[in-house]
C-alpha positions as CSV (number, residue, x, y, z in Angstrom):
1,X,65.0,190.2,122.4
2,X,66.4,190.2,125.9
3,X,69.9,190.0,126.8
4,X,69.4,186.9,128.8
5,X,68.4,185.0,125.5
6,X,70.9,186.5,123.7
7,X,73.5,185.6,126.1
8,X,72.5,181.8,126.3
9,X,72.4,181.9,122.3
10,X,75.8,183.8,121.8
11,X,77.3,180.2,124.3
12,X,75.6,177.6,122.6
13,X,76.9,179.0,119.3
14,X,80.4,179.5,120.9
15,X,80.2,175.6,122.0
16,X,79.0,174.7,118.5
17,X,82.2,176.3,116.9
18,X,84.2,175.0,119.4
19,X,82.8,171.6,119.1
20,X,83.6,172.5,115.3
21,X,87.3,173.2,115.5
22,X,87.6,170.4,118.1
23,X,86.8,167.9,116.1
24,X,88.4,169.7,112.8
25,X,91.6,169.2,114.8
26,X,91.0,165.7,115.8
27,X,90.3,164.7,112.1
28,X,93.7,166.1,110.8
29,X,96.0,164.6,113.5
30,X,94.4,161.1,112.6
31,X,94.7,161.9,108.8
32,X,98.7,162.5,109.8
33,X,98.9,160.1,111.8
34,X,97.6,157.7,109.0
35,X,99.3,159.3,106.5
36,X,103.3,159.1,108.4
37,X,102.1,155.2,109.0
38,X,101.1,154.1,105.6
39,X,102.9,156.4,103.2
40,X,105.6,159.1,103.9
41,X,107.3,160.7,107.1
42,X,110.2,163.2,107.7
43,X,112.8,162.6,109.6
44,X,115.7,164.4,111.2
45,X,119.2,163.6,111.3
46,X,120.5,164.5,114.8
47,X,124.1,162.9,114.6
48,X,127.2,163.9,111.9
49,X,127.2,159.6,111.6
50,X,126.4,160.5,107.6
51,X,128.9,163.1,107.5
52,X,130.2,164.3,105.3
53,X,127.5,164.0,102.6
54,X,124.9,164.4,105.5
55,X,125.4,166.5,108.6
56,X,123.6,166.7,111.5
57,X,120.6,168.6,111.3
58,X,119.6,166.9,107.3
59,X,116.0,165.9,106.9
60,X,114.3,163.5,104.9
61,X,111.5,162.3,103.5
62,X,111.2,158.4,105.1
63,X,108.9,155.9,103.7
64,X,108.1,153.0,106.5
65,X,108.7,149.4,105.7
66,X,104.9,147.9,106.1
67,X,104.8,144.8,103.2
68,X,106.2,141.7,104.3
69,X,105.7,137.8,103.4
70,X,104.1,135.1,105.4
71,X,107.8,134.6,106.7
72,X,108.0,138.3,108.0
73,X,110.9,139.0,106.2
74,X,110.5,142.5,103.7
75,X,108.6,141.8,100.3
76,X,110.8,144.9,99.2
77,X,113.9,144.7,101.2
78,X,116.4,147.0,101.0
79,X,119.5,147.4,98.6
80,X,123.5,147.7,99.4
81,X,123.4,151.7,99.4
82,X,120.5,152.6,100.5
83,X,119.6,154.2,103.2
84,X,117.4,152.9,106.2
85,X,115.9,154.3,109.3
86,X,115.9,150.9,112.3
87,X,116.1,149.9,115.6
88,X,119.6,149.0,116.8
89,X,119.7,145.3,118.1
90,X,120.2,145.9,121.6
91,X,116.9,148.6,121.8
92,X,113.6,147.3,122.7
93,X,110.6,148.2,120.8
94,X,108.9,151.6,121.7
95,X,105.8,150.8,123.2
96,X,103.0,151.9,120.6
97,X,101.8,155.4,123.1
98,X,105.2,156.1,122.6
99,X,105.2,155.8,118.7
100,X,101.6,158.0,118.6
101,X,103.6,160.6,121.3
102,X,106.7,160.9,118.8
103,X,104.1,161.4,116.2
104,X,102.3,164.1,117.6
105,X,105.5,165.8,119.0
106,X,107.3,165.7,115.5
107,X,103.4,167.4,114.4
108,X,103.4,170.3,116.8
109,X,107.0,171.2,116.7
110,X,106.8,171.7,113.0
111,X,109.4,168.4,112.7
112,X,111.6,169.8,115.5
113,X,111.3,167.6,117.8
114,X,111.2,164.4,118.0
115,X,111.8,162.1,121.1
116,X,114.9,160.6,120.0
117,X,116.5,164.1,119.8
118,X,116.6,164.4,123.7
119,X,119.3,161.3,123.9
120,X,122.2,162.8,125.0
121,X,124.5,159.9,122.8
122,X,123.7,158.2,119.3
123,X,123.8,154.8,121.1
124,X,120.8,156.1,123.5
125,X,118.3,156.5,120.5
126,X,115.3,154.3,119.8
127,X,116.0,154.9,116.1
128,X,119.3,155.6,113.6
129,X,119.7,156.5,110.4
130,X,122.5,154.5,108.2
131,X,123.7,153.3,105.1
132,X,123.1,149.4,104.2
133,X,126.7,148.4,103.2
134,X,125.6,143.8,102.9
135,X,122.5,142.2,102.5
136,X,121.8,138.9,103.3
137,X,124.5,136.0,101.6
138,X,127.2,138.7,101.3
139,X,130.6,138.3,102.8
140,X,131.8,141.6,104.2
141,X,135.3,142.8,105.2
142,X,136.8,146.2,106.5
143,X,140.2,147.7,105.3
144,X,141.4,150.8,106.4
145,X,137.4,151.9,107.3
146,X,136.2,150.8,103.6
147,X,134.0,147.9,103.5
148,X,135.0,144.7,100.6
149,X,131.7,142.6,99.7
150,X,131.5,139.5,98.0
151,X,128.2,138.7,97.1
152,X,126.8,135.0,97.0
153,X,128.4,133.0,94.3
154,X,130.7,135.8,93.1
155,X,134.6,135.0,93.5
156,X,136.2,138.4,94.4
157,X,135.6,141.4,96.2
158,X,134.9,144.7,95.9
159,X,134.8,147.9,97.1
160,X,131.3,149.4,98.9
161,X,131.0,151.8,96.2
162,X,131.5,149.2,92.9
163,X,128.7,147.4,94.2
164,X,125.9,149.9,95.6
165,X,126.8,152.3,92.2
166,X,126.4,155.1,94.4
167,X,128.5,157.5,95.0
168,X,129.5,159.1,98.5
169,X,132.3,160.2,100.7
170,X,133.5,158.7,103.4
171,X,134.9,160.5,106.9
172,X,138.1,157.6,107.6
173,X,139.1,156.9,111.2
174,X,142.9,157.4,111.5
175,X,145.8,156.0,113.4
176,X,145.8,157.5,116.7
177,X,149.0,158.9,118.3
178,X,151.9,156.8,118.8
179,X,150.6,154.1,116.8
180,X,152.3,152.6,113.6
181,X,151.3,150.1,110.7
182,X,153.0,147.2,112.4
183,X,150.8,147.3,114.7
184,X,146.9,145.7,114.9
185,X,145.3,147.8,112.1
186,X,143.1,150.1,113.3
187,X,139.7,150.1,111.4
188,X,139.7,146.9,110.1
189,X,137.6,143.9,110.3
190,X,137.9,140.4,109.2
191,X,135.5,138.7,106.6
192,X,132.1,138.1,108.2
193,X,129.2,135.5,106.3
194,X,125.9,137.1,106.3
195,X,123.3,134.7,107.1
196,X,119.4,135.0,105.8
197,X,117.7,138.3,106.7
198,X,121.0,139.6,108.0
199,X,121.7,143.2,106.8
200,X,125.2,145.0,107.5
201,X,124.8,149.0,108.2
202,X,127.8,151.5,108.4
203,X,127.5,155.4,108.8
204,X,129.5,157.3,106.4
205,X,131.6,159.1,109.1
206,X,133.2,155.7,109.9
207,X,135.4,157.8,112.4
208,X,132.2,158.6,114.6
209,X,129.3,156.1,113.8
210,X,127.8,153.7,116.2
211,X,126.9,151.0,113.8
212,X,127.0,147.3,112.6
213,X,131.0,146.8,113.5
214,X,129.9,147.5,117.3
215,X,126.9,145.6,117.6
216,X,126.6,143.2,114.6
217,X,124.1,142.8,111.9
218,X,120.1,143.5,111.9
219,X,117.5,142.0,110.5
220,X,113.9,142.8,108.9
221,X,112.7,142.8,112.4
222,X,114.6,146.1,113.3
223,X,114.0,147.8,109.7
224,X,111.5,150.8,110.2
225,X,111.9,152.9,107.0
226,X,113.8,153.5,103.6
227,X,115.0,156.9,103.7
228,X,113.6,158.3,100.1
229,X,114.6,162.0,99.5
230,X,116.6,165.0,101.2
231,X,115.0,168.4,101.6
232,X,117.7,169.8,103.8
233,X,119.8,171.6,103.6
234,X,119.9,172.9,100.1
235,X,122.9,171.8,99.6
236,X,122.1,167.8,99.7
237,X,118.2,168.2,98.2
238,X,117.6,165.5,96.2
239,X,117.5,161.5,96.2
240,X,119.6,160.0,98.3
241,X,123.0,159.2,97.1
């Protein structure tokens, strides 16, 4: 056999194998890519807004909103408590080559990266992760940093905690210098009607959260994901609480 034959047979098999592992590669970034849309995605917690059950640096496991009724509201909406990954009102939609490049990023960099995490400020990113505090029909106040509810038809309220039956500590915003209880309280908000589809989200470090007392309440519209499950660090693995 000639070395000219064996040459031109050694390159066709190296383009077969490369055709191979090209199209290898292609089939499992669209099985991921699948997979994070319909099912389950991780996500990293770049803030201390969930401090100090959270801190920055905390992943999850994220599973995206996707049914919804005719009406586009959630067919599964979230609870009081739970914890959601959405859009923050005054953010416009990532264009969808955006979404697939955030994707792919989060892919290569072994969950690293994502584009979020080169904001410089919370308020500057696409995406936030909180804790839903009222859902729609609630009547929400603020004392002190700690949110009262009143659901529909109920009388009374009650404390965050009472009524989402989870439990979790909070980081409280305090009275800067100079200032004293006669003065206008500092962390407080007055009661506030939730209308339909209208969710109320709080971080848990209510002394450096960018959240619903800035900006108002969401709805199903901003909603991306319910955060599921904690896999770091050690320390917080498990459900979410």
């Amino acid at each position: 056999m000639s070395p000219s034959k064996l040459s031109y047979r050694n390159r066709q098999s190296y383009k077969r194998r490369r055709s191979r592992m090209l199209k290898r590669v292609l089939v499992i970034l669209l099985g991921y890519l699948l997979f994070t849309s319909f099912f389950v995605e991780t996500w990293k917690l770049e803030t201390d807004s969930m401090s100090p059950g959270y801190p920055a640096g905390s992943r999850f496991f994220v599973r995206p909103y996707l049914i919804r009724t005719r009406g586009g509201t959630l067919k599964f909406p979230p609870s009081r408590g739970d914890f959601i990954i959405f859009r923050p009102p005054y953010m416009e939609m990532q264009p969808w080559y955006l979404r697939i490049l955030d994707s792919l990023l989060r892919l290569v960099t072994f969950q690293t990266l994502m584009l979020g995490s080169f904001s410089r400020e919370e308020w500057e990113n696409n995406l936030m992760l909180k804790r839903v505090i009222a859902v729609p029909g609630d009547t929400i106040r603020i004392e002190k940093s700690v949110a009262y509810i009143k659901g529909m038809g109920e009388d009374f309220f009650v404390s965050e905690f009472e009524v989402s039956k989870k439990a979790y500590d909070l980081v409280l915003e305090v009275l800067p210098r100079g200032w004293t209880l006669d003065m206008q309280l500092f962390g407080d908000m007055n009661s506030v009607v939730l209308g339909e589809d209208e969710y109320f989200i709080l971080g848990d470090n209510r002394a450096g959260s960018n959240d619903s007392r800035y900006w108002g309440t969401v709805t199903s519209d901003n909603l991306y994901g319910q955060v599921l499950f904690s896999y770091w660090p050690p320390s917080s693995f498990g459900k979410i609480r």
